[in-house]
C-alpha positions in Angstrom: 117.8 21.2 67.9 121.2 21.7 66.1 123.4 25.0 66.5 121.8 27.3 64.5 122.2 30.6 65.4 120.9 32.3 62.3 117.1 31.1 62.3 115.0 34.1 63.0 111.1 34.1 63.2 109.3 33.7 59.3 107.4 36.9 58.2 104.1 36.7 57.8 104.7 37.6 53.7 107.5 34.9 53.8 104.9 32.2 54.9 102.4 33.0 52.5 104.5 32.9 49.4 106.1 29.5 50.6 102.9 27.8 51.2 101.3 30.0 47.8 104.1 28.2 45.8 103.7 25.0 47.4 100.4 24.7 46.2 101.0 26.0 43.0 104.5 23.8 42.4 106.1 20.3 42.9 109.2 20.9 43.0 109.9 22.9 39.6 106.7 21.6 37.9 103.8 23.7 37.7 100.4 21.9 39.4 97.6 23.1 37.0 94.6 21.8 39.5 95.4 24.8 42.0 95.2 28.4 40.6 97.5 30.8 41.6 94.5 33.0 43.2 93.4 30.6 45.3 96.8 29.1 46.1 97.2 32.8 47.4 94.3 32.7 49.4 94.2 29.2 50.9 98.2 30.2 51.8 96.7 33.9 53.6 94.2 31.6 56.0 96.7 29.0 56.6 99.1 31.7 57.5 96.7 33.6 59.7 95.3 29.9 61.3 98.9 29.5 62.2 99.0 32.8 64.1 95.8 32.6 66.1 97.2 28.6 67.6 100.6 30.3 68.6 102.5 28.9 65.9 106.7 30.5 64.9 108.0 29.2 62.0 111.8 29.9 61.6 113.9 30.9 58.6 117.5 30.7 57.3 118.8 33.0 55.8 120.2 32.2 52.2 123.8 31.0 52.2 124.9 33.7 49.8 123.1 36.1 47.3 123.3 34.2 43.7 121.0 31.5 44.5 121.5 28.9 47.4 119.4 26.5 47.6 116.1 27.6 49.4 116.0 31.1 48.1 112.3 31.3 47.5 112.4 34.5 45.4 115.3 32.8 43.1 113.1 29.5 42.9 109.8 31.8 42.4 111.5 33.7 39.4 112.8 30.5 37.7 109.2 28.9 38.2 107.2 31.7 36.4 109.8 31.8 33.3 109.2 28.2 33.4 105.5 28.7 33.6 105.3 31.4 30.7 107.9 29.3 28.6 105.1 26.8 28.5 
């Protein structure tokens, strides 16, 4: 594994809205055959799945505050304005 002294265990609400979007999203575009509901809910039992079998996902932190890439709540924010924009 490369140096990376900043990972740190996921939280469990960190997980959920990554997988959530995931299944909502690809990439910017909005999916329309998964609704955000069960896109919630399919993301809570994957997350919990993923608990019971042991499982630690690990998380950067963002580079800086004004949107690095891989700031979920930046790229969740610019998906919904693109979503209502629609």
């Amino acid at each position: 594994m490369p140096d990376t002294p900043n990972l740190r265990p996921a939280t469990r609400d960190e997980l959920t809205q990554s997988l959530s979007f995931a299944l909502r999203f690809n990439g910017r575009k909005r999916v329309h055959d998964a609704d955000e509901t069960m896109a919630r809910i399919t993301a809570e039992r994957l997350v919990e799945h993923l608990e019971r079998s042991g499982y630690v996902v690990m998380h950067k932190p963002p580079l800086d505050q004004h949107g690095a890439p891989g700031n979920l709540a930046d790229d969740v924010e610019k998906a919904r304005k693109i979503d209502r924009d629609e």
